[in-house]
C-alpha positions in Angstrom: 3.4 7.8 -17.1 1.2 5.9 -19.0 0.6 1.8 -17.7 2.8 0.9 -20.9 5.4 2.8 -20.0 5.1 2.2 -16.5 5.6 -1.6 -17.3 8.7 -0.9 -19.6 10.3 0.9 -17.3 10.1 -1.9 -14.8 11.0 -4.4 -17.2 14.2 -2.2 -17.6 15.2 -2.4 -14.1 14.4 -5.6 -13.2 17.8 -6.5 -13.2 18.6 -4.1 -11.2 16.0 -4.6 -8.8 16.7 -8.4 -8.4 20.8 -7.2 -7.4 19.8 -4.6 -4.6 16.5 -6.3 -3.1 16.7 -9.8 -4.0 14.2 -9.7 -6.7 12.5 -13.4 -8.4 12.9 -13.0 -12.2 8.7 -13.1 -13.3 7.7 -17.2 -12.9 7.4 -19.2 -16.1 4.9 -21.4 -15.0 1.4 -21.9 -16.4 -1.1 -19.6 -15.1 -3.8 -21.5 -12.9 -6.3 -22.6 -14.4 -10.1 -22.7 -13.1 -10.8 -24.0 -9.9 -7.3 -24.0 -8.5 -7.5 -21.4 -6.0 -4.2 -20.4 -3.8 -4.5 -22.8 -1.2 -1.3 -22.2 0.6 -1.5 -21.9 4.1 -1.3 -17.9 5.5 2.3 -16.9 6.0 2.8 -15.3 9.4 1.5 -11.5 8.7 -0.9 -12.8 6.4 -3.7 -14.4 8.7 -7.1 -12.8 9.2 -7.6 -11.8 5.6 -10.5 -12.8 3.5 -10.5 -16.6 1.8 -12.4 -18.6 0.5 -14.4 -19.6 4.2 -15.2 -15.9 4.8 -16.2 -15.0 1.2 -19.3 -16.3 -0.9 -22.8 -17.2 -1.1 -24.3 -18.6 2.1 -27.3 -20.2 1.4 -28.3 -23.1 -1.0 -28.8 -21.7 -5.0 -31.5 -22.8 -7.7 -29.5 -23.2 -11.1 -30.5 -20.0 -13.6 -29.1 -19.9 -17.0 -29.4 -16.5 -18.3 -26.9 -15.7 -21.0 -26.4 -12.2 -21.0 -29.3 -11.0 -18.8 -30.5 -7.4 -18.5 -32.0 -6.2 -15.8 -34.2 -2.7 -16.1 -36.1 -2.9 -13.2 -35.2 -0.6 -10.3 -34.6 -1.7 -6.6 -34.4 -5.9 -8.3 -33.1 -8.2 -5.5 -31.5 -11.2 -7.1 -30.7 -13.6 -4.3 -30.1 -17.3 -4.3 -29.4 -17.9 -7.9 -26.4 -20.0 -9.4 -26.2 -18.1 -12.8 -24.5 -19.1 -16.2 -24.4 -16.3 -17.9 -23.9 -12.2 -17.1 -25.7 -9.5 -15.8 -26.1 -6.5 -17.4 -27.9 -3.7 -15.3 -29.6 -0.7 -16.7 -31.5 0.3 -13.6 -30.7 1.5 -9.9 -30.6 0.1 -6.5 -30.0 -3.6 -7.8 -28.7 -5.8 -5.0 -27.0 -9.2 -6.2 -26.7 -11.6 -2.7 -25.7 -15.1 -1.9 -25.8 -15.6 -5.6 -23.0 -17.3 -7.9 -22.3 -16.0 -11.5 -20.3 -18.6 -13.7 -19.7 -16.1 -16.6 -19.2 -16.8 -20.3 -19.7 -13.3 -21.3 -16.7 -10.2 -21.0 -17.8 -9.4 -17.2 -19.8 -11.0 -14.7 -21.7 -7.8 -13.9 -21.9 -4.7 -15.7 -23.1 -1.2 -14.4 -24.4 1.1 -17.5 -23.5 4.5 -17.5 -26.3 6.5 -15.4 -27.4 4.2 -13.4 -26.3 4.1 -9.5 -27.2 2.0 -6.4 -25.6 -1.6 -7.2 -24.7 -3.7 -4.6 -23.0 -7.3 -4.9 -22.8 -9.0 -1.8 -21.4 -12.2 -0.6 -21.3 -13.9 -3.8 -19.1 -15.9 -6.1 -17.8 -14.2 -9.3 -16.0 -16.6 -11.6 -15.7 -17.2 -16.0 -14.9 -19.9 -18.2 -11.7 -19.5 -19.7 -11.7 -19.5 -23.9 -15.4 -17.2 -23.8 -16.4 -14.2 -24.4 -16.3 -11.8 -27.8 -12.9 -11.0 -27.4 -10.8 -14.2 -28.6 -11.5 -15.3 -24.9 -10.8 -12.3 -23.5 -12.9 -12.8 -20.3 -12.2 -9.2 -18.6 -14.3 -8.1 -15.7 -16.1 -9.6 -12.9 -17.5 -6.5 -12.2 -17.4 -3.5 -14.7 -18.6 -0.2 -13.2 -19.3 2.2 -16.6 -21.2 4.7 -15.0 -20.1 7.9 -12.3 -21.6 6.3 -9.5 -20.5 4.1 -6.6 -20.8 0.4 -6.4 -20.4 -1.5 -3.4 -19.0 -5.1 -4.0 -18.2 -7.1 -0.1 -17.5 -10.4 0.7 -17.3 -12.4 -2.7 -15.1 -14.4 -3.7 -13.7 -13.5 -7.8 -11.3 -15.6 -9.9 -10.6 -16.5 -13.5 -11.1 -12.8 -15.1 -7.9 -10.7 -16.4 -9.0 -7.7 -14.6 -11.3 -8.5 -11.5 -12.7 -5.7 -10.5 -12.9 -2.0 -12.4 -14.0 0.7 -11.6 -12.9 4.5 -10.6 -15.4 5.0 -7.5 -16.8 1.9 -5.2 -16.6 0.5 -1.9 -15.0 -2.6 -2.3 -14.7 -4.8 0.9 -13.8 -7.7 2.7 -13.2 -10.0 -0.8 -10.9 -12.3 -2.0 -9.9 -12.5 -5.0 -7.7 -14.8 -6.9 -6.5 -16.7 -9.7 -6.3 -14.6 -12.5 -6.4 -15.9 -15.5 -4.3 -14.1 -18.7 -6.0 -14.6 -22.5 -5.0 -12.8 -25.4 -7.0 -10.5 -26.9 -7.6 -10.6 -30.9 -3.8 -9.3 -32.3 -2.7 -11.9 -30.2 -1.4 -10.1 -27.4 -1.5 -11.0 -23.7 -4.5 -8.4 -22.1 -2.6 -6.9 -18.8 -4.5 -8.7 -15.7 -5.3 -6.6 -11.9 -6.9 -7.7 -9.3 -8.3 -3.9 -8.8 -8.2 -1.7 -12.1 -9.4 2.4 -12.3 -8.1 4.1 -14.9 -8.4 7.4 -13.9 -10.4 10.5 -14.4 -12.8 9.1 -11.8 -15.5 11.0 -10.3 -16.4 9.9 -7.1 -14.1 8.0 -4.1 -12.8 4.6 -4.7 -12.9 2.5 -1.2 -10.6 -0.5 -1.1 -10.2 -2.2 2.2 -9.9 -5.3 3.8 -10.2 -7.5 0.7 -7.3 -10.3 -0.5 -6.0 -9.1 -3.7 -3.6 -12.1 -5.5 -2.6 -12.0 -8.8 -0.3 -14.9 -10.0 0.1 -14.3 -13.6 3.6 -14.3 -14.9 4.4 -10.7 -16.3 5.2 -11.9 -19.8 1.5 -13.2 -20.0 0.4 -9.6 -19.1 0.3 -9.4 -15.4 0.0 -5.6 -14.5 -0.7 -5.3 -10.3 -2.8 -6.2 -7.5 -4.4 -3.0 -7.3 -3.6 -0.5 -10.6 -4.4 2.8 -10.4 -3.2 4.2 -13.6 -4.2 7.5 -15.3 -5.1 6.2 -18.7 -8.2 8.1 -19.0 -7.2 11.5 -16.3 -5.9 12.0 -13.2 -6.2 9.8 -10.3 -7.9 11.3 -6.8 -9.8 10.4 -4.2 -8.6 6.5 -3.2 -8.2 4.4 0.1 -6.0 1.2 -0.1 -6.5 0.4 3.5 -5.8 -2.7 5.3 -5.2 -5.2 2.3 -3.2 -8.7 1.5 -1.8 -7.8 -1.8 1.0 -9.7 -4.0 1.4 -10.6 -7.6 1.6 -8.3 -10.9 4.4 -6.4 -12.2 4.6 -4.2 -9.2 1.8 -5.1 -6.0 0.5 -1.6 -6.8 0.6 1.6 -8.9 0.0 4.6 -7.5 -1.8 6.7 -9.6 1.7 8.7 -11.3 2.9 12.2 -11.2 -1.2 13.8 -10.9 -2.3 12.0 -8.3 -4.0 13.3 -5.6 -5.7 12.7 -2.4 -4.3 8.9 -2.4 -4.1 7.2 1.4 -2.2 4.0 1.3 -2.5 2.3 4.8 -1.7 -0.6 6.9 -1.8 -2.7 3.5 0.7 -6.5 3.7 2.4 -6.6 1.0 2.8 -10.8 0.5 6.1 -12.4 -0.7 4.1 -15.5 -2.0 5.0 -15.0 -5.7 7.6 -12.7 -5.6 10.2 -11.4 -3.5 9.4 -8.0 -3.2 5.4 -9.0 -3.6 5.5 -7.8 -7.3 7.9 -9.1 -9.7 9.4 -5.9 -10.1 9.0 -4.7 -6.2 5.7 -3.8 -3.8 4.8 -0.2 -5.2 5.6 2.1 -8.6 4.3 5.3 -9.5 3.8 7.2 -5.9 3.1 10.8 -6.2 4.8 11.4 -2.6 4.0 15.2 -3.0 0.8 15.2 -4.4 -1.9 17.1 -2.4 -3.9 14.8 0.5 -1.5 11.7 -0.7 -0.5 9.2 2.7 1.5 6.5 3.0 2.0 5.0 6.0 2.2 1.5 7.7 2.4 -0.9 4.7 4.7 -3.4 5.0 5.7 -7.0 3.9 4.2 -9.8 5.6 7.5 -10.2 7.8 7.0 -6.9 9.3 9.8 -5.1 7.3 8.3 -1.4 6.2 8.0 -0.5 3.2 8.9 3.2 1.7 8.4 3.9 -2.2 10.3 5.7 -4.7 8.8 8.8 -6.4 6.9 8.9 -9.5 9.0 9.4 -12.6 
């Protein structure tokens, strides 16, 4: 299935969800708005996950106002800088560190196609709501374009509709939080993921040990804490491993009917927003017989397990 349908299929049996698993109807509230990150204390399952104390730069920055910087020169170390603007990198081994980007561009950082070697490393990704060329359609912190991997560890991303996407990276130890949904031009609400690949990927997608909230309401767009939909070709060749994940339509998407070689383990699924950690429960579109595909130890944040239907 395609995300769309994906999403009006769950909107067609959230009513039936909410009578056999106790299901919240999607919140009405506002979405947060800069600056006001999920400060709740951990419920009990959800301590030792990555926050705001264990993510982020950790040295003092010197103010840089770029705009939309690019960079074109290989093995550039940008370290220390407290950036308004983007980055936009045409050139290989780049290594962004202890750096904060306050984006009024589309992403925060953008990988061009052909390019490989990015690293972004214990820095702080955030936007200004209302930019960007899209009727303030602020979309990616970090945009990977090309085939190659990108690591992105320990940062701490907010305000963007889609955090972080990519089809193959090693993303680590982050947090990320506070999505923000805009509309896009036709005046529609841009779906919003705290992890986004659209398929067709080339390489292995790495997700472990990061916080991955997404609080938008689903009739502003809110899609899943980790989506891995085939918009664009099969999925393969993804670890969700050892996550905190809540928010979104459903907490995650699978991948559908073609995906392959998908290990799903030891993530907490958190009830913070939503009874079943999406408004529409934990997990849709699990290829349960799809070749290499594992699913094993995820559970809520109370301990109860956590099996999933099959794809449709």
């Amino acid at each position: 299935m395609t995300r769309l349908r994906l999403l009006l299929a769950g909107l067609a049996l959230v009513l039936c969800a909410a009578c056999t698993s106790g299901g919240d109807p999607a919140p009405r509230a506002q979405a947060p708005s800069r600056g006001t990150a999920d400060a709740r204390p951990p419920a009990p399952g959800e301590a030792g996950f990555p926050d705001a104390s264990t993510t982020g730069p950790r040295i003092p920055l010197t103010p840089h106002s770029t705009g939309n910087l690019s960079i074109k020169t290989d093995g550039m170390v940008i370290k220390g800088w407290d950036i308004t603007g983007s980055l936009d990198v045409y050139a290989d081994d780049v290594t962004i560190v202890d750096t904060r980007i306050t984006s009024t561009n589309w992403w925060g950082v953008n990988l061009r196609p052909g390019h490989s070697g990015l690293r972004i490393l214990h820095s702080t990704i955030t936007a200004v709501p209302g930019k960007g060329p899209d009727n303030g359609g602020v979309d990616y912190a970090v945009s990977n374009m090309g085939t190659s991997s990108v690591e992105v560890g320990w940062c701490d991303i907010s305000v963007f509709g889609n955090a972080l996407s990519m089809g193959q990276g090693d993303l680590h130890d982050n947090y990320v939080h506070d999505l923000v949904p805009f509309r896009n031009a036709g005046g529609e609400w841009q779906h919003t993921d705290a992890v986004i690949s659209g398929g067709g990927n080339k390489g292995r997608l790495s997700i472990r040990h990061n916080t991955l909230l997404n609080p938008v309401p689903v009739d502003r767009g809110a899609s899943a804490a980790v989506g891995l939909f085939a918009d664009t070709g099969h999925v393969s060749q993804v670890v969700v491993d050892g996550n905190l994940l809540a928010g979104g339509a459903y907490a995650l998407y699978g991948g559908g009917p073609g995906a392959t070689g998908i290990s799903v383990t030891d993530n907490v699924f958190s009830r913070r927003y939503h009874r079943n950690s999406g408004a529409y429960g934990a997990v849709t579109a699990w290829n349960e017989g799809g070749a290499g595909n594992v699913w094993r130890g995820n559970r809520f944040s109370d301990g109860t397990p956590i099996t999933p239907a099959p794809a449709g």
